[in-house]
C-alpha positions in Angstrom: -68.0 -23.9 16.1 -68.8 -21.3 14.1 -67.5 -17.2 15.6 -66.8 -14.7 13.5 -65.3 -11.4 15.2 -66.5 -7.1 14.3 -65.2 -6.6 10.9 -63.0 -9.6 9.7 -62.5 -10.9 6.2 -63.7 -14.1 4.8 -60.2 -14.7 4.5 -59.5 -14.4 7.9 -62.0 -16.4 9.2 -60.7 -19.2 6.5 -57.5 -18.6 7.6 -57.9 -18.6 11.2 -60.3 -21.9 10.9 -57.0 -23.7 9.7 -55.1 -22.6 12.3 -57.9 -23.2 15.0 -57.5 -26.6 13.7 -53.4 -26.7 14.0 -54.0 -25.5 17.7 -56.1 -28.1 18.5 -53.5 -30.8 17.2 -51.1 -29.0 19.3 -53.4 -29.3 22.7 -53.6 -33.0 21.4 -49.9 -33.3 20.7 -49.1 -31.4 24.1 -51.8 -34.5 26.4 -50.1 -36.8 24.2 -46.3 -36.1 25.6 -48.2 -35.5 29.0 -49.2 -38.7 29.0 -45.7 -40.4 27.9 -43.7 -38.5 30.2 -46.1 -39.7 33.1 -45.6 -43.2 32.1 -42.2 -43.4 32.1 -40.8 -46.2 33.9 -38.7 -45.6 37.7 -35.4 -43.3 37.0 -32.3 -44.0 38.7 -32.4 -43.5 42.3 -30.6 -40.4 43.7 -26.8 -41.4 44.7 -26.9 -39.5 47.7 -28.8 -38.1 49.9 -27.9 -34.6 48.8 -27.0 -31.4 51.7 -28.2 -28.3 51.0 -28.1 -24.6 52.7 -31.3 -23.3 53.2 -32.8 -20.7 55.4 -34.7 -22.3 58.7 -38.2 -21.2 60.1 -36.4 -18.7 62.1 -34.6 -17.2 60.0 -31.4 -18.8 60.4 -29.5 -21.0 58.1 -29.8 -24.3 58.3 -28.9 -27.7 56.2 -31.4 -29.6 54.7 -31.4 -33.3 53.0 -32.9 -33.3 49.6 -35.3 -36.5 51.5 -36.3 -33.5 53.4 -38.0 -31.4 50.8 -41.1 -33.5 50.7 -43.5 -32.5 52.5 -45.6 -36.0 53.5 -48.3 -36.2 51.3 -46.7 -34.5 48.3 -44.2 -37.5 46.3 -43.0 -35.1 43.5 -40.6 -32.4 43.7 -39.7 -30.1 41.1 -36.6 -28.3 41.0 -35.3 -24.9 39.0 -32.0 -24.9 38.5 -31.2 -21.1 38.6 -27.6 -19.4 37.1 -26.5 -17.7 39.5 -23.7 -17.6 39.0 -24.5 -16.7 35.0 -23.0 -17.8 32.2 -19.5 -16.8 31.8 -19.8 -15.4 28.0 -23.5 -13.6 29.4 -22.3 -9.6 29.3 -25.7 -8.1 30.0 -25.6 -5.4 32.7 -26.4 -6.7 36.3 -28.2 -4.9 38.9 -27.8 -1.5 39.8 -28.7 -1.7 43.9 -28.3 -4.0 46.0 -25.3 -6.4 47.3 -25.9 -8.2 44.3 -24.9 -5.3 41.8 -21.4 -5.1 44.0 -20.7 -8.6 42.9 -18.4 -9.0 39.7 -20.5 -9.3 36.4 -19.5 -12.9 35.9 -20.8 -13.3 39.4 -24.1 -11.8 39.4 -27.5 -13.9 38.4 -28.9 -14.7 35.2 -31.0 -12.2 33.9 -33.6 -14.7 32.1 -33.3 -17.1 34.8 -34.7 -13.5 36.5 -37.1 -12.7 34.5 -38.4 -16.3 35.0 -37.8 -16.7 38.3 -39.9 -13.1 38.8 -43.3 -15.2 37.2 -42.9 -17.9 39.4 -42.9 -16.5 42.2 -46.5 -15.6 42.3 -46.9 -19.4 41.0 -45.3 -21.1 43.6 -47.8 -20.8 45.9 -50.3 -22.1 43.4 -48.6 -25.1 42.5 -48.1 -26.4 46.1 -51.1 -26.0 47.1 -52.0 -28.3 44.2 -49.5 -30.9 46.0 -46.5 -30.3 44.6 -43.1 -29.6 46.4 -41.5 -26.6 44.4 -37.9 -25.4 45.5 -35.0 -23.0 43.3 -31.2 -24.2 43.7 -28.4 -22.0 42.8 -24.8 -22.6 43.2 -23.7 -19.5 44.5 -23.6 -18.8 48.4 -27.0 -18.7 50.5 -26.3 -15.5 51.5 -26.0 -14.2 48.1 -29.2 -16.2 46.6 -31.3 -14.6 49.6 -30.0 -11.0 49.6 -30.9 -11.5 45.3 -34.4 -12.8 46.5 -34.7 -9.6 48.9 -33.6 -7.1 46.2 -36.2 -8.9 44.0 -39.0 -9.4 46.2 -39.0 -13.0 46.1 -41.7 -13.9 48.7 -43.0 -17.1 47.9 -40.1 -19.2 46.4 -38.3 -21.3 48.6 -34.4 -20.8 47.9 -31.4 -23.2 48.5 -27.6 -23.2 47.2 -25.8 -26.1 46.0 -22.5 -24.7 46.9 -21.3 -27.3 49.0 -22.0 -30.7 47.0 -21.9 -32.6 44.0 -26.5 -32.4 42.9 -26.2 -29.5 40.1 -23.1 -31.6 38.6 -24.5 -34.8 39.2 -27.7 -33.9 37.4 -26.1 -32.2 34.0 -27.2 -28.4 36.0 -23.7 -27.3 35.2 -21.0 -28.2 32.4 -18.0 -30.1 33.1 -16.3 -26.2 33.1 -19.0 -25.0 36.0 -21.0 -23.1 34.0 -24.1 -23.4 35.4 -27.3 -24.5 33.6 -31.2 -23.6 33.3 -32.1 -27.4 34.2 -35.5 -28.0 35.2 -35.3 -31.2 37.3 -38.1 -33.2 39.1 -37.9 -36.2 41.3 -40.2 -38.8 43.1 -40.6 -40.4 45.9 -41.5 -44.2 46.3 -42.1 -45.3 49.9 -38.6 -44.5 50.8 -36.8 -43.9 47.7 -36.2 -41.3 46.2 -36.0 -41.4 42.1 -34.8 -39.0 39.5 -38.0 -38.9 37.1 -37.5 -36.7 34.3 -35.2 -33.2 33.4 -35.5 -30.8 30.9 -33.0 -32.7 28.4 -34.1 -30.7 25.1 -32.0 -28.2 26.2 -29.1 -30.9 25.2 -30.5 -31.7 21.8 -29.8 -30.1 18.4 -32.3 -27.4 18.3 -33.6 -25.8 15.0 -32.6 -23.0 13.0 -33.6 -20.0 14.5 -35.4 -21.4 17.7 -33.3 -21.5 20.9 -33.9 -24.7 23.2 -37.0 -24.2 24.2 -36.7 -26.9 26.8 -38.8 -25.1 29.3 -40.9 -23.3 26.7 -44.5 -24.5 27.9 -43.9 -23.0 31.0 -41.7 -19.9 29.7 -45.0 -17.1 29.8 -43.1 -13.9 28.2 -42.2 -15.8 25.0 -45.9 -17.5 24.8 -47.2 -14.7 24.6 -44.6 -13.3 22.1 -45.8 -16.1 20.1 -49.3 -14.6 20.4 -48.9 -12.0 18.7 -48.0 -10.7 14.5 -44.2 -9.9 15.4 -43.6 -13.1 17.1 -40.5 -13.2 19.3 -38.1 -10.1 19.2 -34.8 -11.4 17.4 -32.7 -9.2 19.2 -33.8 -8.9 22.5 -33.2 -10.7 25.8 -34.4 -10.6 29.3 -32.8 -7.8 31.3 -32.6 -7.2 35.1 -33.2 -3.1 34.7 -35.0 -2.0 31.8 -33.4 1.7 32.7 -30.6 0.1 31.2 -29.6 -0.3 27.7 -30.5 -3.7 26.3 -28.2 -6.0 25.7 -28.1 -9.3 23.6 -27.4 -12.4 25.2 -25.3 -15.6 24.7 -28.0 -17.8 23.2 
């Protein structure tokens, strides 16, 4: 391949050959822990069948068996673990409408949960139709996850709350002190079992200095494209729910 862009240095082009070349060892690198994470053996099978609150067709709520969010056809299920509550430490400001901005601070969502949750909406749709089941959980009430969803125009994600059992505990989506935790979690379904298959577990390892988790970072779009550009990602920013609001730092 050989491009050259309007007015660019031989340096640059030089320069940017190289890094063409570290990109493509990235893709590679990317297909090659695609590839391992597909092939890893059966997980533990899930210990209960867990109850959820959901909302029903009608409108109305409803409980719902974990078994129950596969749709037949589709044998993986991938799961956002959203904090809401947030972290307890997290002081940025909450919402300034809404039933959700009557809630106390240390009640109120996460606003990079948010901020994610607010790009996957528009996803959601996409990925089941691409034969996926796709669900967020959150420990706090129903009511309170669906007014949020309202107040954020959440159309297309399908929201449930944990409140009542032992799942976001069970799999490490809250601390043993009930913080809650930005898990990403996906299970399968074998005939009739149902296995754990994988969970974004960098988020538990020792992380480099100067780089946060990243444990969801290939899916994370705002900082990809951060990383797209000369200044790289702001050091002293954070997702916000108001951007009429002063910014504040988070907890990371």
């Amino acid at each position: 391949m050989n491009i050259t862009f309007p007015g660019e240095s031989s340096a640059y082009r030089t320069a940017r050959n190289q890094l063409l070349e570290e990109e493509i060892a990235l893709r590679r690198a990317m297909e090659a822990v695609a590839v391992s994470r597909r092939n890893l053996p059966s997980g533990g099978l899930i210990p209960e069948d867990y109850l959820f609150d959901a909302v029903g067709p009608n409108g109305t709520p409803i409980k719902i068996k974990l078994s129950e969010l596969f749709i037949p056809g589709k044998d993986s299920l991938v799961i956002y673990n959203f904090m809401f509550p947030r972290m307890p430490q997290d002081d940025r400001p909450g919402p300034t409408e809404g039933a959700t901005a009557q809630l106390k601070r240390e009640e109120q969502p996460c606003p990079s949960c948010t901020a994610f949750l607010d790009s996957l909406d528009r996803t959601a749709k996409h990925v089941e139709a691409g034969g996926l089941n796709f669900v967020v959980i959150a420990k706090a009430p129903l009511d309170r996850i669906n007014a949020y969803a309202r107040e954020r125009g959440w159309n297309n994600l399908r929201m449930l709350s944990a409140a009542s059992n032992n799942f976001k505990r069970d799999y490490h989506a809250e601390s043993p002190e009930g913080a809650q935790l930005p898990l990403m979690t996906v299970f399968h379904r074998e005939g009739d079992e149902i296995r754990h298959f994988w969970s974004s577990e960098m988020l538990f390892a020792p992380s480099d200095p100067g780089q946060d988790p990243r444990h969801n970072g290939t899916i994370e779009e705002i900082w990809n494209l951060f990383d797209l550009t000369p200044e790289g990602r702001p050091t002293n920013w954070d997702e916000q729910i108001n951007y009429s609001q002063p910014a504040v730092h988070c907890c990371h």
